[in-house]
Biopython code that builds the backbone (N, CA, C, O; Angstrom):
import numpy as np
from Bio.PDB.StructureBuilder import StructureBuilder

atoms = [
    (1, "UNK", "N", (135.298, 81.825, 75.986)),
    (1, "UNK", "CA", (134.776, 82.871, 76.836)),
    (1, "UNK", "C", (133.406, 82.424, 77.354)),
    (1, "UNK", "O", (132.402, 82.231, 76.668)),
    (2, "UNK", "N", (133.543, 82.284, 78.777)),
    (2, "UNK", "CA", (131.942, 82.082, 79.502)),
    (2, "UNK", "C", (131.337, 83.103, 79.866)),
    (2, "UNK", "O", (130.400, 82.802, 80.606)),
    (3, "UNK", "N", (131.449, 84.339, 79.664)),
    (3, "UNK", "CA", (130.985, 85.661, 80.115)),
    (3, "UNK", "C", (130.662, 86.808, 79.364)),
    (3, "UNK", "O", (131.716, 87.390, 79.106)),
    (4, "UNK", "N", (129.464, 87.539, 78.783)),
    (4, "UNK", "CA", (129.626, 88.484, 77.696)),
    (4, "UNK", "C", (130.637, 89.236, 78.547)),
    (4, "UNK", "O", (130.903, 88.728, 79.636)),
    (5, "UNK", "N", (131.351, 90.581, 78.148)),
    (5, "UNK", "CA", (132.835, 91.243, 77.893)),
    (5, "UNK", "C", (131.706, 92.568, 78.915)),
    (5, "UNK", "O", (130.698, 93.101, 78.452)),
    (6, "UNK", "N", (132.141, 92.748, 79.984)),
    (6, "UNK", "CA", (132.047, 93.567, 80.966)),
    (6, "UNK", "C", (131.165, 94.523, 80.868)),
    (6, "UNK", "O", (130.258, 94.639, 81.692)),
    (7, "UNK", "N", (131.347, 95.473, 79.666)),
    (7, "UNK", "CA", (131.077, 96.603, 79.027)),
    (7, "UNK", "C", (129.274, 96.185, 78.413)),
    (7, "UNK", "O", (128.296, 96.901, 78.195)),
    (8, "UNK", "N", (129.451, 95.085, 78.333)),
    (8, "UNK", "CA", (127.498, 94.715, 77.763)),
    (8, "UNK", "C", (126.707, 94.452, 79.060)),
    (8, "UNK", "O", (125.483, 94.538, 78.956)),
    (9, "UNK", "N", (127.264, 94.121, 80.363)),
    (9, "UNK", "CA", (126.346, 93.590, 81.352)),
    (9, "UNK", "C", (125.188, 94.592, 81.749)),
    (9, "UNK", "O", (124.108, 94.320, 82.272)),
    (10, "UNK", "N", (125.794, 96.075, 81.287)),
    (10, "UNK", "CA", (124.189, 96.325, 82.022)),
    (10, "UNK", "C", (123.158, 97.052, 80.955)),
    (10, "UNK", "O", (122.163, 97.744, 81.170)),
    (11, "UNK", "N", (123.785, 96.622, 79.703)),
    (11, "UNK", "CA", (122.989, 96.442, 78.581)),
    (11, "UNK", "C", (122.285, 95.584, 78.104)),
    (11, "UNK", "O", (121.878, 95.790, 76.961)),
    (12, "UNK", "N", (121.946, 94.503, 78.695)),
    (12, "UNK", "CA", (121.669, 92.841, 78.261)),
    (12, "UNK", "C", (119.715, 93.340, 78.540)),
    (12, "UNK", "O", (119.188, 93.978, 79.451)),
    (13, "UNK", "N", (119.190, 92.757, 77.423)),
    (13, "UNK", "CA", (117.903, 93.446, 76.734)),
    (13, "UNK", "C", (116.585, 92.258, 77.272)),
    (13, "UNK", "O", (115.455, 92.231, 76.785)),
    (14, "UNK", "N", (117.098, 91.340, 78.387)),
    (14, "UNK", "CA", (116.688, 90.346, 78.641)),
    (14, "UNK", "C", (115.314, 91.040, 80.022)),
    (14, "UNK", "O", (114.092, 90.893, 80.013)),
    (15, "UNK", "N", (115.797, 91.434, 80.569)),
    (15, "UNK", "CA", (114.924, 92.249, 81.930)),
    (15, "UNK", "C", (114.880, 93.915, 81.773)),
    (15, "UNK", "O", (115.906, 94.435, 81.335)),
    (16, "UNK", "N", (113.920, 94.649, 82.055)),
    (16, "UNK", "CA", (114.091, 95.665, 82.164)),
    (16, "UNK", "C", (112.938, 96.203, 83.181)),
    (16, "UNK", "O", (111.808, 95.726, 83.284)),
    (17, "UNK", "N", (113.472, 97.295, 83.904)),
    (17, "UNK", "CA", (112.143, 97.964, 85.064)),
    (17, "UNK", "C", (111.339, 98.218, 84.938)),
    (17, "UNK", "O", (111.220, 98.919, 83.933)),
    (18, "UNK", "N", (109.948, 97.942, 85.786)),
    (18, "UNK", "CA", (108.876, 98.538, 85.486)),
    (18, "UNK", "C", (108.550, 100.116, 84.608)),
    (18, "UNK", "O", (109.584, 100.366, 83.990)),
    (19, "UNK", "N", (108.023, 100.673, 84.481)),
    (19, "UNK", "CA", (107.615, 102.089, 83.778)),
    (19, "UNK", "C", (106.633, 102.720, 85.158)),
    (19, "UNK", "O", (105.563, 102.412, 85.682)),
    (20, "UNK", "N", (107.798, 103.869, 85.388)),
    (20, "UNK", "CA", (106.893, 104.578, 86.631)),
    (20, "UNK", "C", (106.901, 106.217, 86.082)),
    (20, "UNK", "O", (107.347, 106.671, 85.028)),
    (21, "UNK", "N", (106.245, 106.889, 87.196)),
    (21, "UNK", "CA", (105.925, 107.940, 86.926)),
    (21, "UNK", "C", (106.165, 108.557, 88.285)),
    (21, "UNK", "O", (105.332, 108.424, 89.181)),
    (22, "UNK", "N", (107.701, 109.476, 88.514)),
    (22, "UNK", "CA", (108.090, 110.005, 90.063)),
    (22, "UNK", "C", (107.526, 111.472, 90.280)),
    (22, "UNK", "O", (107.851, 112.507, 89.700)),
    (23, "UNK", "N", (106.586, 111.265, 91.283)),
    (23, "UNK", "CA", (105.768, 112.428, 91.270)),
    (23, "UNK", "C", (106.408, 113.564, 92.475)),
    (23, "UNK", "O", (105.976, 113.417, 93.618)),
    (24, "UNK", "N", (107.271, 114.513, 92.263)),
    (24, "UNK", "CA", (107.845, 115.192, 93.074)),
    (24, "UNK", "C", (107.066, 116.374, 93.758)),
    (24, "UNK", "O", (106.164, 116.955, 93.154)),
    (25, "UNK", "N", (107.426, 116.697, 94.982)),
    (25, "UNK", "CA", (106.981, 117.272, 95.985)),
    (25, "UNK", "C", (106.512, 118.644, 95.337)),
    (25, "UNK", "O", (105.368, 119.096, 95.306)),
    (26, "UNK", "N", (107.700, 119.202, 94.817)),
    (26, "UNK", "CA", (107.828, 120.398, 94.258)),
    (26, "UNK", "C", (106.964, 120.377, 92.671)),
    (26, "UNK", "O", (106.851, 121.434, 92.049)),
    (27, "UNK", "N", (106.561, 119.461, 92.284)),
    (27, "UNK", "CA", (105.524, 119.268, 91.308)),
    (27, "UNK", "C", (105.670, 118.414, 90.083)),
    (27, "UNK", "O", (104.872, 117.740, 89.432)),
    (28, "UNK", "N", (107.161, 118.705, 89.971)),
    (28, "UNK", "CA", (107.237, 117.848, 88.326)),
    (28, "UNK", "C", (107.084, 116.487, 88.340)),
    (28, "UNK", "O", (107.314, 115.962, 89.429)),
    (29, "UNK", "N", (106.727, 115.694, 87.349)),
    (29, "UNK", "CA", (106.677, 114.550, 87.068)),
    (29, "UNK", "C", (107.750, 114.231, 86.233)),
    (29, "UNK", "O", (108.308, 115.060, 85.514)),
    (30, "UNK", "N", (108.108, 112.831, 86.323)),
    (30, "UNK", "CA", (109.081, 112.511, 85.428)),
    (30, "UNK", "C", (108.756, 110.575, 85.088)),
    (30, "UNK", "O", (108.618, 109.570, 85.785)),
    (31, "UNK", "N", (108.757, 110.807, 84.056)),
    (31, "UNK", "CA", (107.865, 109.043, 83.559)),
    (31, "UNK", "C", (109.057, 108.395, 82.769)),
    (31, "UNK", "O", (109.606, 108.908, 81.794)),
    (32, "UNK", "N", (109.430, 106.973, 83.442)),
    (32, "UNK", "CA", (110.765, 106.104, 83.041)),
    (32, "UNK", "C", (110.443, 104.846, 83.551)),
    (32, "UNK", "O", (109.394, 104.444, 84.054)),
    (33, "UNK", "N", (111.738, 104.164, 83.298)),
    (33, "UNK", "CA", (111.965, 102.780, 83.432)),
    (33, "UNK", "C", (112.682, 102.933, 85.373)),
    (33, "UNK", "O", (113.516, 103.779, 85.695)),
    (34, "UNK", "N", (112.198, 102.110, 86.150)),
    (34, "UNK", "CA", (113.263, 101.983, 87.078)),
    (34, "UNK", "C", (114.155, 100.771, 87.225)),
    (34, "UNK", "O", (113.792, 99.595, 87.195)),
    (35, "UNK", "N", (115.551, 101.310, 87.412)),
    (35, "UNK", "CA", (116.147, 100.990, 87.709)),
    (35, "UNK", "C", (116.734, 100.399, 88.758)),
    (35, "UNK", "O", (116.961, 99.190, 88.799)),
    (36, "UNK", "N", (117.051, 101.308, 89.780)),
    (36, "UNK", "CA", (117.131, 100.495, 91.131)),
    (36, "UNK", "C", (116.436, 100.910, 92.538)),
    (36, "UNK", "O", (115.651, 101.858, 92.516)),
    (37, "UNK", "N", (116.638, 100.379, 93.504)),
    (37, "UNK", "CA", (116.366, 101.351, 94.361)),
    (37, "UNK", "C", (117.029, 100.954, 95.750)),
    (37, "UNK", "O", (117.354, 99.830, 96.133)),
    (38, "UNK", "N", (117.160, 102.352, 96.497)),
    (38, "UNK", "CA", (118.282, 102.179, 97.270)),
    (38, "UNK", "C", (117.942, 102.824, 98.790)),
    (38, "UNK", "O", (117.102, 103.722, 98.851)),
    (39, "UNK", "N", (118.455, 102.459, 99.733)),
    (39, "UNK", "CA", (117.859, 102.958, 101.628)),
    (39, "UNK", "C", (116.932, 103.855, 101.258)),
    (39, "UNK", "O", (115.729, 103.694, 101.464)),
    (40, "UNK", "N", (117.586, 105.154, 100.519)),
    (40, "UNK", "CA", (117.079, 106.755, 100.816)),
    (40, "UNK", "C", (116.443, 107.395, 99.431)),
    (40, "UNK", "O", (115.858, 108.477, 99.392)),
    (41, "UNK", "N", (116.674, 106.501, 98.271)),
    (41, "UNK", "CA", (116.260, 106.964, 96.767)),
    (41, "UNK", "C", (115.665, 106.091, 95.956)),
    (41, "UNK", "O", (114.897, 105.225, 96.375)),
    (42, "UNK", "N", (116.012, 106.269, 94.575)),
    (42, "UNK", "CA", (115.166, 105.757, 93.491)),
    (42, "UNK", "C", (116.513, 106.062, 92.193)),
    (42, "UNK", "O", (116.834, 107.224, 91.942)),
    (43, "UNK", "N", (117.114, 105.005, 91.549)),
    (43, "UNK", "CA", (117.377, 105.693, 90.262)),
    (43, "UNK", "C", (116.742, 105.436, 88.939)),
    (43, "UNK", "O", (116.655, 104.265, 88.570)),
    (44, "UNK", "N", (116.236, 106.504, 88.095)),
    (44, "UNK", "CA", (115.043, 105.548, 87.057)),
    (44, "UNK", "C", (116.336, 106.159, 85.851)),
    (44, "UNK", "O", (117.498, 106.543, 85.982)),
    (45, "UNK", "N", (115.407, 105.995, 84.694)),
    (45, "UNK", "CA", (116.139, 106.632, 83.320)),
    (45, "UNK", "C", (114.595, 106.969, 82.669)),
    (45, "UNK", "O", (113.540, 106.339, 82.739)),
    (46, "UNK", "N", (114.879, 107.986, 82.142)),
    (46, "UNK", "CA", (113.903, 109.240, 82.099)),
    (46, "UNK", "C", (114.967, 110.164, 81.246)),
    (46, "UNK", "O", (116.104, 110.615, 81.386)),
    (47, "UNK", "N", (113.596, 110.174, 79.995)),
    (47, "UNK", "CA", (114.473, 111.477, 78.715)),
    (47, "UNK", "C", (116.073, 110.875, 78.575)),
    (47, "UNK", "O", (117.088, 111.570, 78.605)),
    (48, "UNK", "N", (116.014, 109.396, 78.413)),
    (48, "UNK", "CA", (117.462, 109.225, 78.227)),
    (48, "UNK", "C", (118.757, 109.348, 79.262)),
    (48, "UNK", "O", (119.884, 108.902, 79.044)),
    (49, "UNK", "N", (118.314, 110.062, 80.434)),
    (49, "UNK", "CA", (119.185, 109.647, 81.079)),
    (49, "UNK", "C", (119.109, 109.116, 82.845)),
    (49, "UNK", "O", (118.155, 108.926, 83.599)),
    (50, "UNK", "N", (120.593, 109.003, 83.023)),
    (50, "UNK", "CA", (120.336, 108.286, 84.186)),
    (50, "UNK", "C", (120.171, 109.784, 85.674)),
    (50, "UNK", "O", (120.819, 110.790, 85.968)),
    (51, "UNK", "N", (118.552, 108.871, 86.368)),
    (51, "UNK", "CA", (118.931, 109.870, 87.285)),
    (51, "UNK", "C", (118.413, 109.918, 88.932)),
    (51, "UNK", "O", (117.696, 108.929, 89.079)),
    (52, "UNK", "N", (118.499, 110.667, 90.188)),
    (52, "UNK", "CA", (117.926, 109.668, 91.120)),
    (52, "UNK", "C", (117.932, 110.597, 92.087)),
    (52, "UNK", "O", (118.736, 111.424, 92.517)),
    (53, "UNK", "N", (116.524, 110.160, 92.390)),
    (53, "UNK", "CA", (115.174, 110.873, 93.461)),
    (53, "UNK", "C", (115.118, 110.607, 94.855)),
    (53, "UNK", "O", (114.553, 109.603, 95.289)),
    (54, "UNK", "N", (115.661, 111.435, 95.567)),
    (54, "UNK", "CA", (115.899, 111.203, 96.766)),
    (54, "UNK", "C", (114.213, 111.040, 97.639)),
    (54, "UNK", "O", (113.310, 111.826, 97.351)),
    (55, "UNK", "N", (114.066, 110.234, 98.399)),
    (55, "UNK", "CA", (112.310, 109.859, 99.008)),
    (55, "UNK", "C", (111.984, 110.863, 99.404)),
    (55, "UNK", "O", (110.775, 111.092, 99.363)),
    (56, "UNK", "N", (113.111, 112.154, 100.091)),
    (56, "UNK", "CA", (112.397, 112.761, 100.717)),
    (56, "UNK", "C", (112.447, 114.146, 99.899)),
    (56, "UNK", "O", (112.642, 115.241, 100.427)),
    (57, "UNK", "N", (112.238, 113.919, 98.504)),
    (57, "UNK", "CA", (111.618, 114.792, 97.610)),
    (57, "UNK", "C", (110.530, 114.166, 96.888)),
    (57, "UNK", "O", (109.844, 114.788, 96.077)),
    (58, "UNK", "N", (110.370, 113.000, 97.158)),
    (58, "UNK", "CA", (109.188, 112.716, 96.236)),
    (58, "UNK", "C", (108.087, 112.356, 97.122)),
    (58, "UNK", "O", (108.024, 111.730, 98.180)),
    (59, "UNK", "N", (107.108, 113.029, 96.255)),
    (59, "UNK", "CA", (105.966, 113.065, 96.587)),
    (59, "UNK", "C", (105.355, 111.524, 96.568)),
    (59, "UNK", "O", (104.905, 111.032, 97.604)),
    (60, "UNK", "N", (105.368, 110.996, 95.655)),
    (60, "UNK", "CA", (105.041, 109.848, 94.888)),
    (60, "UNK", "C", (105.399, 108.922, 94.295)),
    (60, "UNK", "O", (106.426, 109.259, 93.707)),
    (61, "UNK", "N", (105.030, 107.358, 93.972)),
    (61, "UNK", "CA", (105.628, 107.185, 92.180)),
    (61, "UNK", "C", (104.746, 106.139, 92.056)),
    (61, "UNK", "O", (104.701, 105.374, 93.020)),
    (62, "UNK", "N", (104.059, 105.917, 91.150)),
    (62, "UNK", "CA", (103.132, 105.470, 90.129)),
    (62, "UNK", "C", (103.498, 104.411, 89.266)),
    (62, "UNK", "O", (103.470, 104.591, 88.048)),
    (63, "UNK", "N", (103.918, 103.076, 89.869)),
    (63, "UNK", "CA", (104.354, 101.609, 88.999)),
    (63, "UNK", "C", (103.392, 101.317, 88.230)),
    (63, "UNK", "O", (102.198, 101.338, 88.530)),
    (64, "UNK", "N", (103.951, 100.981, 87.014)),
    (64, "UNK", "CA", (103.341, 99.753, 86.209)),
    (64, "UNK", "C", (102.095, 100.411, 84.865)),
    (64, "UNK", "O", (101.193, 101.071, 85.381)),
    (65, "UNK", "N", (102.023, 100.316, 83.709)),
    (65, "UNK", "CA", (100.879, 100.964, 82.617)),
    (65, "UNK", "C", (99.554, 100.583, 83.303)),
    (65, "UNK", "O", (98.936, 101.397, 83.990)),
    (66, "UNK", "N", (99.135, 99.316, 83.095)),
    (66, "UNK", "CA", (97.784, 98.874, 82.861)),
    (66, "UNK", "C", (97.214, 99.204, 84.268)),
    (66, "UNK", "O", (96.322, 100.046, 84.377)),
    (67, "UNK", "N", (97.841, 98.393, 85.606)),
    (67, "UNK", "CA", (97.285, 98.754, 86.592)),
    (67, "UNK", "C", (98.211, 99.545, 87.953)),
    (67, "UNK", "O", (98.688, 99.043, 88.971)),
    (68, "UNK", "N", (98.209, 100.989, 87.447)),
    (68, "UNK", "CA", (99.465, 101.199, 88.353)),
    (68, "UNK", "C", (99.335, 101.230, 89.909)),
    (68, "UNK", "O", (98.185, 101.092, 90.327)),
    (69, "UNK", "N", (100.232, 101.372, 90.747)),
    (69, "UNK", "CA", (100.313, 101.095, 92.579)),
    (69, "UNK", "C", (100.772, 102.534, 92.525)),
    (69, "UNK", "O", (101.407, 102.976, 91.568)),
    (70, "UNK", "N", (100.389, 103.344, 93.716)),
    (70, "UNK", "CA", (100.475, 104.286, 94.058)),
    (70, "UNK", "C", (101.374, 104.156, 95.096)),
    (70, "UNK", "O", (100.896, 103.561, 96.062)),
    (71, "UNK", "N", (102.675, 104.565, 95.234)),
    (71, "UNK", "CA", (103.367, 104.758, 96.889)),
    (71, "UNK", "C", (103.484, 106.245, 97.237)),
    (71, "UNK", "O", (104.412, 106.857, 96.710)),
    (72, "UNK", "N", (102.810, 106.778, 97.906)),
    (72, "UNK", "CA", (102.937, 107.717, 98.331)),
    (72, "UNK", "C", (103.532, 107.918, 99.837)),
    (72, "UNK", "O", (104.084, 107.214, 100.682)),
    (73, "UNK", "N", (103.090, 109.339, 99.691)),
    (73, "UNK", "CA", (104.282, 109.598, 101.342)),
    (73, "UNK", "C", (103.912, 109.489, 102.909)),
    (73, "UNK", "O", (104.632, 109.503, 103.907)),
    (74, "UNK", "N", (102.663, 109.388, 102.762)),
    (74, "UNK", "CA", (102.328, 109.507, 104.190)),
    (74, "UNK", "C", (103.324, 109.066, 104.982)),
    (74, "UNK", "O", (104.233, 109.888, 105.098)),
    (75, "UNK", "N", (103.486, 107.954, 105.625)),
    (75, "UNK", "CA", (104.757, 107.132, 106.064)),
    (75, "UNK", "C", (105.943, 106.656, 105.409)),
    (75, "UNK", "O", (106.676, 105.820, 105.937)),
    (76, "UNK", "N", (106.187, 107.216, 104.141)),
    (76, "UNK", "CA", (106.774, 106.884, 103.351)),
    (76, "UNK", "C", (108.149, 107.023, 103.241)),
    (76, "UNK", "O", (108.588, 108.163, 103.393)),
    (77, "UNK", "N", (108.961, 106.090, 103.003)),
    (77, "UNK", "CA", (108.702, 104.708, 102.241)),
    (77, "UNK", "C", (108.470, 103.798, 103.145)),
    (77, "UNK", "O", (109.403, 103.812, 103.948)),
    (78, "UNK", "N", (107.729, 103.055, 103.398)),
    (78, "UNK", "CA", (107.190, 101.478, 103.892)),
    (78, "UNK", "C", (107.961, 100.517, 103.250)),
    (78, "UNK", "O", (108.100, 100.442, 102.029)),
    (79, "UNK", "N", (108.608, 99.569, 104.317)),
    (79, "UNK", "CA", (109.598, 98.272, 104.345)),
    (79, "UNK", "C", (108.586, 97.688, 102.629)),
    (79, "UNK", "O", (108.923, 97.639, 101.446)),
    (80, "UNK", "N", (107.446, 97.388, 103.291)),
    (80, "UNK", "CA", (107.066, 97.004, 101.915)),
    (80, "UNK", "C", (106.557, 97.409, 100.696)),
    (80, "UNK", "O", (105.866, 96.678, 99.988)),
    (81, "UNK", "N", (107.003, 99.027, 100.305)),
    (81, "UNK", "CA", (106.809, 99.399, 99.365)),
    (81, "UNK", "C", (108.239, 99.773, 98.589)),
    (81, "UNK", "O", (108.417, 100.368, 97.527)),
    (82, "UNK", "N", (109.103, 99.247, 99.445)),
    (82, "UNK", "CA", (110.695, 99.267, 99.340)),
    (82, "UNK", "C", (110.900, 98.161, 98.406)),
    (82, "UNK", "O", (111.433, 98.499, 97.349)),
    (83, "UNK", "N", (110.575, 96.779, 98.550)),
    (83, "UNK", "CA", (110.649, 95.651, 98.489)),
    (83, "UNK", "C", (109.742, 95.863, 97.266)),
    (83, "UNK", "O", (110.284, 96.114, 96.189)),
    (84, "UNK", "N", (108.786, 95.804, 97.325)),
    (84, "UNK", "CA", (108.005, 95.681, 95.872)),
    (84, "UNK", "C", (108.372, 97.080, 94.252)),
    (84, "UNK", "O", (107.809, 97.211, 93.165)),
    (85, "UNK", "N", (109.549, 97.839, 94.909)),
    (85, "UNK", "CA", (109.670, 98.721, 94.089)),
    (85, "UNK", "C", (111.174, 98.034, 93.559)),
    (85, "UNK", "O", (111.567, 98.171, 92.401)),
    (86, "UNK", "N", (111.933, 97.279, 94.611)),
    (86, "UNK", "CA", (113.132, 96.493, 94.326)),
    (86, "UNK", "C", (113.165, 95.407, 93.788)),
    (86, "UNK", "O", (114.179, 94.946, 93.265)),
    (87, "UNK", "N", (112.052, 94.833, 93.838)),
    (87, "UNK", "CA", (111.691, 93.757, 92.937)),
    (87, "UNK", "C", (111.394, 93.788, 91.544)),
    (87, "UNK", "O", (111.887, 92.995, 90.742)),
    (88, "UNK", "N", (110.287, 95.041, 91.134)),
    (88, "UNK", "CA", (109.828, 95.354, 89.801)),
    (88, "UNK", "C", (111.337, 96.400, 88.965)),
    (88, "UNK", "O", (111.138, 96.929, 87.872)),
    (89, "UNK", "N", (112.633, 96.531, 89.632)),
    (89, "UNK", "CA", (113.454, 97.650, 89.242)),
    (89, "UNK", "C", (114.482, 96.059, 88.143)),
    (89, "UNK", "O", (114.554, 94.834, 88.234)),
    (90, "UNK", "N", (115.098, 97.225, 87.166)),
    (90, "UNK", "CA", (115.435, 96.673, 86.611)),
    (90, "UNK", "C", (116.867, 95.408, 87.067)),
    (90, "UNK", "O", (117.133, 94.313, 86.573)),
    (91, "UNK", "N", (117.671, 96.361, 88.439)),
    (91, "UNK", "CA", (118.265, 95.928, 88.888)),
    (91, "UNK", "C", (117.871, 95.861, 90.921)),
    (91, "UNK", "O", (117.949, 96.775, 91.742)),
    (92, "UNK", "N", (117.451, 94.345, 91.118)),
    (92, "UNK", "CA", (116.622, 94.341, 92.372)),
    (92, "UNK", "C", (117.271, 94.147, 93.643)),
    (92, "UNK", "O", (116.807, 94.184, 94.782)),
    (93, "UNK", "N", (118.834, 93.859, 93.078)),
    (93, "UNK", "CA", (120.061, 93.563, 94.083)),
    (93, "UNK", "C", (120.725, 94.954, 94.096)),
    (93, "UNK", "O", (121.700, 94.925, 94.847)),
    (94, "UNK", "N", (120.510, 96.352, 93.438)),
    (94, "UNK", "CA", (121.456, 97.563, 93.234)),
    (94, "UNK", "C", (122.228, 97.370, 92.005)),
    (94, "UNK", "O", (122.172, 96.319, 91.365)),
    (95, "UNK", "N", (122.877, 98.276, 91.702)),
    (95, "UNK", "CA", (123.674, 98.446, 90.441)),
    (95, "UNK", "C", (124.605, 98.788, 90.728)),
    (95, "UNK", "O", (124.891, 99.886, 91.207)),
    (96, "UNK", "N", (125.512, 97.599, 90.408)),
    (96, "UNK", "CA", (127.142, 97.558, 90.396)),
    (96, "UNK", "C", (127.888, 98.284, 89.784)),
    (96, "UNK", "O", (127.659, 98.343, 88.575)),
    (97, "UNK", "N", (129.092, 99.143, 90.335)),
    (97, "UNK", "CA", (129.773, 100.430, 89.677)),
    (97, "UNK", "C", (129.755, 99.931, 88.402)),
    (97, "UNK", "O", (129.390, 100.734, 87.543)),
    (98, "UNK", "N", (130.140, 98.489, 87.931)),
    (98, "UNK", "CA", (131.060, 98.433, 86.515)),
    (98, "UNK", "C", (129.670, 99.146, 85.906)),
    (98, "UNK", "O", (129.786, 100.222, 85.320)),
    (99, "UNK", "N", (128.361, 98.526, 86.056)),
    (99, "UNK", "CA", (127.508, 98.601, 85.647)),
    (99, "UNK", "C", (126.596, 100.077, 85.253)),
    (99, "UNK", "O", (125.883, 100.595, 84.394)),
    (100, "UNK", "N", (127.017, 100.215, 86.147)),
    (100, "UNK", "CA", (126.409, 101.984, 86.332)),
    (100, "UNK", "C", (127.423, 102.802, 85.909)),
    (100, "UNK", "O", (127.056, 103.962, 85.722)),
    (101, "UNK", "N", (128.835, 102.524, 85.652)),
    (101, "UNK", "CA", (129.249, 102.907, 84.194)),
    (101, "UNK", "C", (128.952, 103.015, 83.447)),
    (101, "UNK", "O", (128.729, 104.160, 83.053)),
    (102, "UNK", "N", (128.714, 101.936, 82.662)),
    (102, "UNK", "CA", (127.989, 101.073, 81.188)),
    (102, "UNK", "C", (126.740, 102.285, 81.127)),
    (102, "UNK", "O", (126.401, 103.130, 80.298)),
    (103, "UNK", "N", (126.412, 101.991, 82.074)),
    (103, "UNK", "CA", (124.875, 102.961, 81.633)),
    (103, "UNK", "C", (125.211, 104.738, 81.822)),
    (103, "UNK", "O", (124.431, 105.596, 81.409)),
    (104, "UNK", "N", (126.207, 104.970, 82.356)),
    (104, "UNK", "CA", (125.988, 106.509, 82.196)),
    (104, "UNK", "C", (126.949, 106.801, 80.880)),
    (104, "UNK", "O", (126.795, 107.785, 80.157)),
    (105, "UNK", "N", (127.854, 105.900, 80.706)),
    (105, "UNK", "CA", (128.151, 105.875, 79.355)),
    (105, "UNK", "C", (127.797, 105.903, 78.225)),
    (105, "UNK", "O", (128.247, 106.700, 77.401)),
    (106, "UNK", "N", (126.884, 104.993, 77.975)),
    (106, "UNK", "CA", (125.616, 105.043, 77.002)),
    (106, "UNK", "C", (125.156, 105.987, 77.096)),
    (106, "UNK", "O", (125.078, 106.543, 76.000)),
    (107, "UNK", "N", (124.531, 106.867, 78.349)),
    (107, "UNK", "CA", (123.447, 108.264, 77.986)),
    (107, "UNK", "C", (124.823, 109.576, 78.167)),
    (107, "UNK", "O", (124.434, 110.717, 78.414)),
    (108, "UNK", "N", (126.048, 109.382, 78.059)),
    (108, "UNK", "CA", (126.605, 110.087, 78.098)),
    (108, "UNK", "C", (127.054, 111.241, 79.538)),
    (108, "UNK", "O", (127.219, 112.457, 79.625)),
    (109, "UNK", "N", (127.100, 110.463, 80.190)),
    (109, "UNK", "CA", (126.694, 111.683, 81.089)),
    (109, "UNK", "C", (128.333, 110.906, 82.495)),
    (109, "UNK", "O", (128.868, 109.799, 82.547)),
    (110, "UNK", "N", (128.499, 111.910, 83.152)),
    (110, "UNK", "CA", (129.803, 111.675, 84.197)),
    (110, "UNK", "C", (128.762, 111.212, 85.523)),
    (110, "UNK", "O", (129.308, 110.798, 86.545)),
    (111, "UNK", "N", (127.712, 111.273, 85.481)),
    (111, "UNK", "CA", (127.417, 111.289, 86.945)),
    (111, "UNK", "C", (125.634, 111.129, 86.813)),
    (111, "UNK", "O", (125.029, 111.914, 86.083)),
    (112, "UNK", "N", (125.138, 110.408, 87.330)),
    (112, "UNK", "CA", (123.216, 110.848, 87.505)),
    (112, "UNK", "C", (123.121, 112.264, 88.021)),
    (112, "UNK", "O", (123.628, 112.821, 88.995)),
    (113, "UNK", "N", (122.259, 112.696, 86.997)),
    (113, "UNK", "CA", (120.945, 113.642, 87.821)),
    (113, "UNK", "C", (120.381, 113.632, 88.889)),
    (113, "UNK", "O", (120.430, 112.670, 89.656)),
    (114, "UNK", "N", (119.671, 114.837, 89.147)),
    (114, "UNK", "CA", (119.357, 114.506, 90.556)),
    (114, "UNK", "C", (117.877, 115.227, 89.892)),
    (114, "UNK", "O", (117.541, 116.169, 89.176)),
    (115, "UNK", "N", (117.247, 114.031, 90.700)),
    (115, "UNK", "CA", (115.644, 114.702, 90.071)),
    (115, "UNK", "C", (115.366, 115.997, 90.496)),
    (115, "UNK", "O", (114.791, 116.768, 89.727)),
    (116, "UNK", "N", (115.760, 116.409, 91.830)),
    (116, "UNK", "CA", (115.058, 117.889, 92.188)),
    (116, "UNK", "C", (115.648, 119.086, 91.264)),
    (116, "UNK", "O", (115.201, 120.191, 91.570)),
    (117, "UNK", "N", (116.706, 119.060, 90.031)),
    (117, "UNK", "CA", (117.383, 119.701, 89.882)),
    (117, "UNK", "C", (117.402, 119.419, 88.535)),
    (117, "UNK", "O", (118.255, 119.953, 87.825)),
    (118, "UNK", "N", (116.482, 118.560, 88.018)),
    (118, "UNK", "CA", (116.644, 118.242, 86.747)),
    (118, "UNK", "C", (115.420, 118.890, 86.260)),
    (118, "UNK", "O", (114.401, 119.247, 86.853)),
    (119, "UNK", "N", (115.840, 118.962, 84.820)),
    (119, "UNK", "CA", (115.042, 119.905, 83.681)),
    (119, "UNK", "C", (113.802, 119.217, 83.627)),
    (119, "UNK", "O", (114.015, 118.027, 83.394)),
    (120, "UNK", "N", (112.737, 119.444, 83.733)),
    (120, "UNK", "CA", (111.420, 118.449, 83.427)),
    (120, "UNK", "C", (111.026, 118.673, 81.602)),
    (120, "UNK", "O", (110.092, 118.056, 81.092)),
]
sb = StructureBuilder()
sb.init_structure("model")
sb.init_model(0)
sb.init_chain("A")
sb.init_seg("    ")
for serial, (resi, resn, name, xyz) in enumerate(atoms, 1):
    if name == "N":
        sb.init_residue(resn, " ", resi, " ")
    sb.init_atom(name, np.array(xyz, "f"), 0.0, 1.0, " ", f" {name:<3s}", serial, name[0])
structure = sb.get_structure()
């Protein structure tokens, strides 16, 4: 076998996303790992599960502990605040169905959250 077994790929403990903090319009914060990011959203994992912030609810989001980057909304999102949030995400190419299985499997869940609608 040249391949770990399907079911581990998007468990592999080798890379993982920056630590952000998605600062929503409507107020709540929510502080996680990101994951990916995509045209119109964000999916992070936060309180364990998987879940994802559409841009044009967020106010904000806050990369990185020591020295964090602020993207906020004025023009937001900027080509290059797209790119530097897809780069630091755990997955910088998107997350492949098998994959995004694997992971809602693990936190148990049929489907992501949707940040505007999730419990803070």
């Amino acid at each position: 076998m040249t391949s770990p077994p399907p079911r581990r790929i998007a468990t592999v403990d080798t890379h993982r996303g920056v630590s952000v903090i998605v600062h929503m319009i409507d107020g709540p914060e929510y502080y996680g790992e990101l994951l990916a990011v995509r045209d119109s959203s964000i999916v992070v994992l936060t309180r364990n599960r998987i879940a994802v912030g559409s841009f044009a609810a967020i106010m904000g989001i806050t990369v990185g502990e020591s020295a964090p980057t602020d993207f906020t909304t004025g023009r937001w999102p900027l080509e290059t605040s797209l790119g530097k949030l897809a780069t630091a995400s755990r997955f910088p190419y998107g997350i492949a169905a098998s994959s995004m299985a694997v992971l809602l499997e693990s936190t148990k869940q049929s489907a992501p959250a949707d940040l505007r609608t999730f419990a803070p």
